[in-house]
C-alpha positions in Angstrom: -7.0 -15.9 -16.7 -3.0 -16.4 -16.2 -1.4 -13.0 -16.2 1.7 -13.1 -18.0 5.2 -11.1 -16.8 5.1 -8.8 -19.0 1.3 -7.8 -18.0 2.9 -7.5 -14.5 5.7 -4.6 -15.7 2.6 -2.9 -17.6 0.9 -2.4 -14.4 4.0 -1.8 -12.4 4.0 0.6 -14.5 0.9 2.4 -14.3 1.0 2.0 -10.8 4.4 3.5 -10.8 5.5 0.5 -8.9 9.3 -0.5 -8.6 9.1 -4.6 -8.8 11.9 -6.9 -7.9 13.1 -10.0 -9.8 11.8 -12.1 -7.1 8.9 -9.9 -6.3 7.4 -11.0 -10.2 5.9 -14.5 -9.4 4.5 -13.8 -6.0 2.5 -10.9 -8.3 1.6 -12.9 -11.1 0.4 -16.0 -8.7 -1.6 -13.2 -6.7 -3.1 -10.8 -9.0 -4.3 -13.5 -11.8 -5.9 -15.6 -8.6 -7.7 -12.1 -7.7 -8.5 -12.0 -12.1 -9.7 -15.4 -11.8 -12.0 -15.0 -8.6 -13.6 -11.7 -9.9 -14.6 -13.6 -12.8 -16.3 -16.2 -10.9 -18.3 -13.9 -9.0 -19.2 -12.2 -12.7 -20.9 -16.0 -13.3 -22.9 -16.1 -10.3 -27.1 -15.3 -10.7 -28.7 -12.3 -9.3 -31.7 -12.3 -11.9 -34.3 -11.2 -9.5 -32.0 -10.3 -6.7 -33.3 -6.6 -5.2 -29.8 -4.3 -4.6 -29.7 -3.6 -0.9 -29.0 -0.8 1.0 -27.8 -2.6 4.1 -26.8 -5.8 4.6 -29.0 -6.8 7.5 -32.9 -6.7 7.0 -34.9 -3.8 8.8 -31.6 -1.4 9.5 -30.7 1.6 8.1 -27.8 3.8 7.9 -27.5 6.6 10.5 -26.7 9.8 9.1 -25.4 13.2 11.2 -27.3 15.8 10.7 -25.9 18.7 8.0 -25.3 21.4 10.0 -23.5 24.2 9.6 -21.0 24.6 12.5 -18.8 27.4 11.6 -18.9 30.7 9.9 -17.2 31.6 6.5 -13.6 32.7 7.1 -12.3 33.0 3.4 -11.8 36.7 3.7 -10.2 36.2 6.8 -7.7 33.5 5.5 -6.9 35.6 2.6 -5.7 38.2 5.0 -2.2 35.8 5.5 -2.2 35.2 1.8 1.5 36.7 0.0 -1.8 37.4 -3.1 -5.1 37.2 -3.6 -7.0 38.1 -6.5 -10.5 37.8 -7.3 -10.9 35.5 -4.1 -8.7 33.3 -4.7 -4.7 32.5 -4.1 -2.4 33.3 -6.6 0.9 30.9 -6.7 3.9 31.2 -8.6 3.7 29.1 -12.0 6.1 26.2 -11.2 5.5 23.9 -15.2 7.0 25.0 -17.5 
């Protein structure tokens, strides 16, 4: 799939991006090779392929213990806070 330039300003856009004239091409060349790759990968056959949970047979994923390692300090931080109500910070309202 060949993205076109005006596909490239749409998601410029969303992506809040500021593109150059001579930025465009390298874009389109790059993100429609990345479209087109993706949609090999969606061709390939994994009928009967089990999802893994780690690449390499017989290893697993070593997990920290979940410990807690400090006490609750909200009231404490509220203490410093210009106001507080009902446990939590107030801010000014800055939308109009």
């Amino acid at each position: 799939m060949s993205l076109s330039r005006s596909d490239i300003d749409k998601i410029a856009y969303l992506a809040r991006l500021e593109l150059t004239e001579a930025e465009i091409p390298a874009y389109v060349d790059s993100l429609s090779r990345i479209i087109d790759f993706v949609g090999e990968l969606e061709s390939a056959q994994t009928a009967g392929i089990e999802p893994m949970a780690h690449p390499l047979p017989g290893l697993a994923q070593r997990l920290r213990a979940d410990e807690v390692l400090e006490t609750d300090r909200h009231e404490h931080y509220q203490r410093n806070a210009p106001q507080v109500e009902g446990g939590l910070y107030l801010v000014p309202k800055v939308i109009e």
